[in-house]
N, C-alpha and C positions, 0 to 999 in steps of 0.2 A: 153405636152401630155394631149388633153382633154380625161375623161374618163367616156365614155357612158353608159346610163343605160344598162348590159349586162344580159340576165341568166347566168347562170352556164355555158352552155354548148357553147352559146356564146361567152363568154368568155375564156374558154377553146381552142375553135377552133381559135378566133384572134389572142392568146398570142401563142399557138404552133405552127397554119398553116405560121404563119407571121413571124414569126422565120425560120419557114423552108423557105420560100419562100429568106429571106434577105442570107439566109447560099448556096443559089443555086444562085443566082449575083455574090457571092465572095464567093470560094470557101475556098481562102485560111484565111480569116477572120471567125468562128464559132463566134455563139452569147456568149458565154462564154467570148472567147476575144472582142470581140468587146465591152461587160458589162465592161470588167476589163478597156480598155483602157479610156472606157467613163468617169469609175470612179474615173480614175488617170490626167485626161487633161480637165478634164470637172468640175461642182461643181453636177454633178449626172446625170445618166442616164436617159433618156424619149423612147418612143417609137419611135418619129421620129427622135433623133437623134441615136440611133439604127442601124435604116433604112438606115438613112445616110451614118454611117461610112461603112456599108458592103456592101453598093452599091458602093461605090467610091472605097474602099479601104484605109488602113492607108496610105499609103502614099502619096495618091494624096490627101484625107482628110487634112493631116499633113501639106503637102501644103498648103492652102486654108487657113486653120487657123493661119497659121505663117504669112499670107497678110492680116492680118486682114479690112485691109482700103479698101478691095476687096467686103468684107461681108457687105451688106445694115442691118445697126442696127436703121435705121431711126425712128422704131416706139418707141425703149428705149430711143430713143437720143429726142425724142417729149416728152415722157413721164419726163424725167430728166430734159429738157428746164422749164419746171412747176415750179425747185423747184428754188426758188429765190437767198438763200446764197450761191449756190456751183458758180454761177458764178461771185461773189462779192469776188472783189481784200481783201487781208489783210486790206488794209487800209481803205474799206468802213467799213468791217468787224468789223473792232475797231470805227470807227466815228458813226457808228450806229446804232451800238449791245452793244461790251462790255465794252465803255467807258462809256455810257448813264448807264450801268445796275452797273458797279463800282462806279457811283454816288451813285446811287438810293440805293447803300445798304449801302454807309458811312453816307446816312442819316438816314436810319434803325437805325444804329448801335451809330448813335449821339443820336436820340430818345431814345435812350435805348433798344430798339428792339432786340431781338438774331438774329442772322441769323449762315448760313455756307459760308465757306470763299470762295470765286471767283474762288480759283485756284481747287475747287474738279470738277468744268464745269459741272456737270454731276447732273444738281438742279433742281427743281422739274416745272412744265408743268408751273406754274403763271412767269417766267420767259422768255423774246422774248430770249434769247441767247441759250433757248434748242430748238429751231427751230433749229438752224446753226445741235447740234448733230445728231437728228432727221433728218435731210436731208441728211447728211454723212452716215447716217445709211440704211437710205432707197437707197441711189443711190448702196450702197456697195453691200446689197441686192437682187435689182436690176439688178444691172452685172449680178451678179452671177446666179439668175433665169430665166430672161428674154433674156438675151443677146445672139447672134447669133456667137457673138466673145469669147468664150468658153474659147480656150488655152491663148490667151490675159487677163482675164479676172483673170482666176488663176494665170497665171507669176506674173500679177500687187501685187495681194495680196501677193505673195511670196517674191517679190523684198521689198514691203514697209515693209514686216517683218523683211526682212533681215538686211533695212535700217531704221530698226522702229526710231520712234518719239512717244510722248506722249503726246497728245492731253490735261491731264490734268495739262500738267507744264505754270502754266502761259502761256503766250503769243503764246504759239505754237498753242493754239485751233484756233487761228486766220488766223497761215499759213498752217494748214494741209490739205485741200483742196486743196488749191495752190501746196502744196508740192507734193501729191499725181498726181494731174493732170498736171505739169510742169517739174519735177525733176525724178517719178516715169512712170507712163504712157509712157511715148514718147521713153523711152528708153530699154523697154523690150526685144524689138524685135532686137533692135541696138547693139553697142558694150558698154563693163561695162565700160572702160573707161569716156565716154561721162557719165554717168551714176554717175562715182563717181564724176566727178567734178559739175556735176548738185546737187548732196545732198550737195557736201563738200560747194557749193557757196548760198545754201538756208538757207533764216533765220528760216527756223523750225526746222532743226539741229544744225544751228548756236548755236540758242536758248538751244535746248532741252541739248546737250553736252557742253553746255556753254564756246564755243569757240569763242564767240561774247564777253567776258570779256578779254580773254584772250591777253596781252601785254608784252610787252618787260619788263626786270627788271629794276622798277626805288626804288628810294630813296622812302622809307616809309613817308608817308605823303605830296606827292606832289602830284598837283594837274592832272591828269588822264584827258587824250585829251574829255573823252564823258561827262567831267565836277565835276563830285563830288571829294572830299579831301580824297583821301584811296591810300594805298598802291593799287600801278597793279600789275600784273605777271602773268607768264608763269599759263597756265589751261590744262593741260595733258590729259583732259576727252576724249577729239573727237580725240587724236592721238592715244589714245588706244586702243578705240575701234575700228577706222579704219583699226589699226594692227592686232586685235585681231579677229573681229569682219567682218569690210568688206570685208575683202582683204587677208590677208594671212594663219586669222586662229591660234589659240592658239599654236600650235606648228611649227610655221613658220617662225622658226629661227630668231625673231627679239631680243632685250633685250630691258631693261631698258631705255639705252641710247639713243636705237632707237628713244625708244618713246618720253625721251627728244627733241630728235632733228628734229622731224617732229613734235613737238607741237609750236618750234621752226621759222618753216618753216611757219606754220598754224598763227603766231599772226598776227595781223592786219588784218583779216576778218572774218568780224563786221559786226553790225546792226546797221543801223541809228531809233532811236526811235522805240525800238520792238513794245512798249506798244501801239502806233499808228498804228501799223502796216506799218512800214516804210521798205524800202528796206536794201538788201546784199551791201555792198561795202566794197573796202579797204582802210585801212587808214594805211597812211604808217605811221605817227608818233606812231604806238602802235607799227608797225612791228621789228623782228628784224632781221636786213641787215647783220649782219654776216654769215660769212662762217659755215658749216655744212657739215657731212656726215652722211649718213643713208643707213642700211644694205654697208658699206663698198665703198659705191657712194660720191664720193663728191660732194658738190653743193656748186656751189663758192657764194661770197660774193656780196650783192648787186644785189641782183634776185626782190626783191619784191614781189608784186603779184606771179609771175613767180615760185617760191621757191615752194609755195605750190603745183604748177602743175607741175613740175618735180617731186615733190615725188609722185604724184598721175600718170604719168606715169610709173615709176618705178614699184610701187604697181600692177598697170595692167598685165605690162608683166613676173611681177615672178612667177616661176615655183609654188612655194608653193600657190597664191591666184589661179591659174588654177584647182591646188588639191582640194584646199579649195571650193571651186565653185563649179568645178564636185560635191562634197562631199553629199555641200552641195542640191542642186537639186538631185542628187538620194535618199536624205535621204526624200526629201517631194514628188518626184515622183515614185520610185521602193520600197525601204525598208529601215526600221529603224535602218539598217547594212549592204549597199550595197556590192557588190561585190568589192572585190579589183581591179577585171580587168578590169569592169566596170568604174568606178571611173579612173584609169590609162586611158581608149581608151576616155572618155571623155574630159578629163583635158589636152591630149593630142589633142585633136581635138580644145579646146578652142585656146591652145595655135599657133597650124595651124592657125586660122584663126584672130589671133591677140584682142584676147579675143571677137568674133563677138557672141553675147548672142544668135540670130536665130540659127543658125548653130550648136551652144553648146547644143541647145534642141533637133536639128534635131538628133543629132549624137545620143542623151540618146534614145529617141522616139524609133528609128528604130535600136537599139539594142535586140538580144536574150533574153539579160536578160528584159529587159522593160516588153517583153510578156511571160516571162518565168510561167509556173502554180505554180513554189515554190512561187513564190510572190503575186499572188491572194490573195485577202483576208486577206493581213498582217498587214496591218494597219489600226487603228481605227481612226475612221473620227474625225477631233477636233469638237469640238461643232458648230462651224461655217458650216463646211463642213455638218454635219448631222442636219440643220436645212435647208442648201439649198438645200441638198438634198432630203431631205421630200418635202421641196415645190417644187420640181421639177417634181418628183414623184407622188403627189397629182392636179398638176397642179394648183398649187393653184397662186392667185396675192397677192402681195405685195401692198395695199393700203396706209396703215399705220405705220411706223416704231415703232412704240411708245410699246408698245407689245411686238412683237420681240425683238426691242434693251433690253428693261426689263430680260426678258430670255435670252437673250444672256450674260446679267452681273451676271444672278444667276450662269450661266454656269462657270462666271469667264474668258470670253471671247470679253468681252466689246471691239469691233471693234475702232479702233484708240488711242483704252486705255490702252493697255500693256505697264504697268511701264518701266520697265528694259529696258537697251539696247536690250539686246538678241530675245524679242518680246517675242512673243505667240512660245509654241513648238510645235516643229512640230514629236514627237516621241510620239508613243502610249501611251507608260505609264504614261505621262503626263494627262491621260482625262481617267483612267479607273478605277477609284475607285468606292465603289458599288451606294455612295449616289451621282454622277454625272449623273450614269445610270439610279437612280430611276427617275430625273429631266425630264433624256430625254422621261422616259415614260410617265412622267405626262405632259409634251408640247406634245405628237404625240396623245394623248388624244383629249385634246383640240381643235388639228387641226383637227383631221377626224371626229371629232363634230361640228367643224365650231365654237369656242370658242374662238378663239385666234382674239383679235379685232384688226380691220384694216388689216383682212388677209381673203382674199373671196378663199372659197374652192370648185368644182362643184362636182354634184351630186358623191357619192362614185358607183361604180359597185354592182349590188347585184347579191352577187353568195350563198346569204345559200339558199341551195334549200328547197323544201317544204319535209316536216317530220323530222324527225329527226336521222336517221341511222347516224351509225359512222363513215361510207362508203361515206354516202353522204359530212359530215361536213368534214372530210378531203379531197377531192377532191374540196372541197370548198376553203377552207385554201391552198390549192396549185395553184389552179389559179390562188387566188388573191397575193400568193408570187409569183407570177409568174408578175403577172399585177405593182405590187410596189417594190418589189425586183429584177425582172429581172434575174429571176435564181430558180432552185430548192432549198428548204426549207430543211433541216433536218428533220429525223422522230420526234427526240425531239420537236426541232418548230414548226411542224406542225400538233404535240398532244396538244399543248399548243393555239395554233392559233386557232385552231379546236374550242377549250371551249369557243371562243367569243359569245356571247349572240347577237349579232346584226353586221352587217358587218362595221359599222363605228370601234365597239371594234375588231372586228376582223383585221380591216385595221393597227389600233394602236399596235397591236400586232406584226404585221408582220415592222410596223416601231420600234419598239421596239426590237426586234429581233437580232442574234447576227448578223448575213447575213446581215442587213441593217447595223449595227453598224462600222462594217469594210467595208474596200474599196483594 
């Protein structure tokens, strides 16, 4: 959305006649919904994609965005061609980033020099290996503001949460691009099946859930097929979570034993030379070839490879990962408590369609509850969402990640850096404490100042009219909530908005706001 130098009353007439005009193409889409849907499939609302959705309508919209390879992104896909390591394999990655820079600091470190250790990735600009994060950070960014492919764009972020990795565990900062672009990407639209066998067979899960160590029980002190003298054994980490986490959901009837026997299932695929950046494979001498049952299946003896893709079929088609799934997506697209009926016609619909992820969206999308007014405004954006949204809003570019990523780790949101399995949350109460809200005021400052480096902002709209009535400054303040917010302001809001001294602070206000804050 670029956004013109306007008067007042200029501005007034764009943001209401233009509105009425998008509400008389599609009657049954009002700007109200059409904001809310934007704000829920989109990373924020603009004026043209507005326009968009209530000219076409959601569901032909809904359409269009679910074919995404329909949508020309040509000029983001030029701009991301630019950036050098996103399309360098794992293994240049390590030949020429972080083994050169693992040298360079055990000679620090023999000099006597201090430094911080390799695996925090996250080290200061005199380092080539904060390019690699800084590219990740700006492509991520990128999608999310620039791109044409909207609902793609969100899934992606939400599946890589769902299947988070942690970029600061050793070796994984080397396949997380890859992982992201080969494992997450491609399968959004597809079925989860393809989907879990894509993470379950990538070394950055491999890695991250250390199911790349994980071997058959041998004798303490023998020598371990990938060479070193340690005891091997069974690493339950990535069966857990899979359980717990990808697929079924904490309460989906697995046990204990489950998890044995699909970690079971899981030994023998490995990494060939992480630290190089070497590939997935299996090796059957770590595997173990006996027979198993999981959730009450048996899976006979001598599967090999195979063992782990029966239970990852299994996993697919149970009823409890269909719950879990609905669940899950209503609780990052409707509410932080969805509906139970919702959640049932979804999980039901995955499971029609033999867990097919387009379909599973389609059904939530074009649900009553999706557009119901109880759920407007329920959720507060995580800090990622309320930065893209700002610059969405602002029309601002993304020049420079370096800034941005900054704020985004004060935020406690650092993009491909969520420790835990579980990733970043996705429930309000996670991001609403008072001193994350002050942060967010002190970055929307910044931006409608044009302060925030590597971040080009155009000219703001100037709506404080000339004198100073109370009349005037509020009619001001609603425009411009009208122009950045896409929606009426509360009287509180837009007492407070009104007090801006100049329209940049008043812009900051209105992103500052609770109406910006939630989505």
């Amino acid at each position: 959305m670029r956004l013109p130098i306007l008067t007042l009353g200029a501005l007034a007439l764009t943001v209401g006649l233009g509105a009425r005009e998008g509400t008389r193409r599609s009657a049954a889409l009002d700007d109200a919904t059409a904001v809310h849907v934007l704000n829920r499939l989109t990373f924020g609302p603009t004026a043209a994609s507005v326009r968009d959705l209530q000219a076409q309508g959601l569901s032909a919209w809904l359409d269009r965005q679910l074919r995404p390879e329909g949508i020309d992104d040509a000029q983001l896909e030029q701009r991301l061609a630019g950036m050098r390591t996103l399309a360098m394999s794992p293994q240049a990655l390590a030949e020429t980033i972080y083994l050169p820079a693992l040298e360079r600091r055990r000679a620090r470190q023999q000099a006597g020099e201090t430094d911080v250790p390799v695996e925090r990735g996250m080290a200061d600009g005199r380092r080539p290996e904060r390019e690699v994060v800084l590219e990740l950070t700006a492509q991520k960014l990128l999608r999310a503001t620039a791109s044409e492919r909207q609902v793609e764009a969100v899934l992606v972020d939400f599946w890589f949460n769902h299947f988070n990795v942690f970029a600061g565990k050793g070796p994984v900062r080397q396949y997380v691009a890859a992982y992201e672009r080969t494992a997450i990407q491609p399968h959004v639209l597809g079925s989860l099946r393809a989907m879990l066998g894509a993470v379950a067979g990538s070394p950055a899960m491999l890695f991250y859930l250390d199911n790349w160590q994980s071997s058959v029980e041998r004798e303490a002190g023998t020598t371990r097929p990938m060479g070193k003298a340690r005891p091997a054994g069974l690493n339950e980490n990535y069966a857990r979570e899979l359980l717990e986490l990808h697929t079924l959901g904490v309460d989906g009837g697995y046990s204990q034993q489950d998890i044995g026997e699909v970690a079971r299932a899981f030994t023998g695929w490995t990494i060939r030379a992480p630290r190089r950046g070497g590939d997935a494979f299996f090796d059957p001498r770590r595997h173990d070839a006996g027979a198993r049952t999981v959730l009450g299946q048996a899976i006979p003896a001598g599967g090999g490879r195979a063992a782990g893709e029966r239970v990852l079929d299994l996993l697919a088609r149970h009823p409890a990962t269909a719950r879990h799934i609905a669940t899950r997506l209503a609780t990052r697209l409707v509410s932080d408590t969805p509906p139970e009926a919702l959640v049932a016609r979804v999980a039901q619909r995955f499971q029609q369609t033999n867990g097919d992820l387009r379909e599973t969206v389609r059904a939530l999308v074009l649900s009553p509850e999706f557009v119901a007014p109880a759920h407007r405004q329920s959720k507060v954006k995580t800090p990622f969402e309320f930065v893209t949204s700002a610059l969405r809003a602002l029309d601002a570019d993304v020049r420079h990640a370096g800034a941005l990523g900054g704020q985004l780790r004060t935020f406690g949101m650092a993009p491909y850096f969520a420790q835990p399995p579980t990733g970043f949350s996705d429930r309000s109460d996670a991001w609403t404490n008072g001193g994350a809200l002050l942060q967010r005021m002190t970055l929307a400052v910044a931006l409608t100042q044009g302060r925030v480096r590597g971040v080009a902002v155009p000219a703001l709209p100037v709506v404080t009219p000339p004198g100073d009535a109370d009349a005037d400054r509020l009619a001001a303040a609603r425009a411009l909530g009208r122009a950045l917010a896409f929606g009426d302001l509360s009287v509180k809001t837009l007492e407070t908005v009104s007090r801006g001294r100049s329209t940049a602070e008043m812009a900051a206000l209105v992103l500052g706001a609770p109406e910006f804050q939630r989505r």
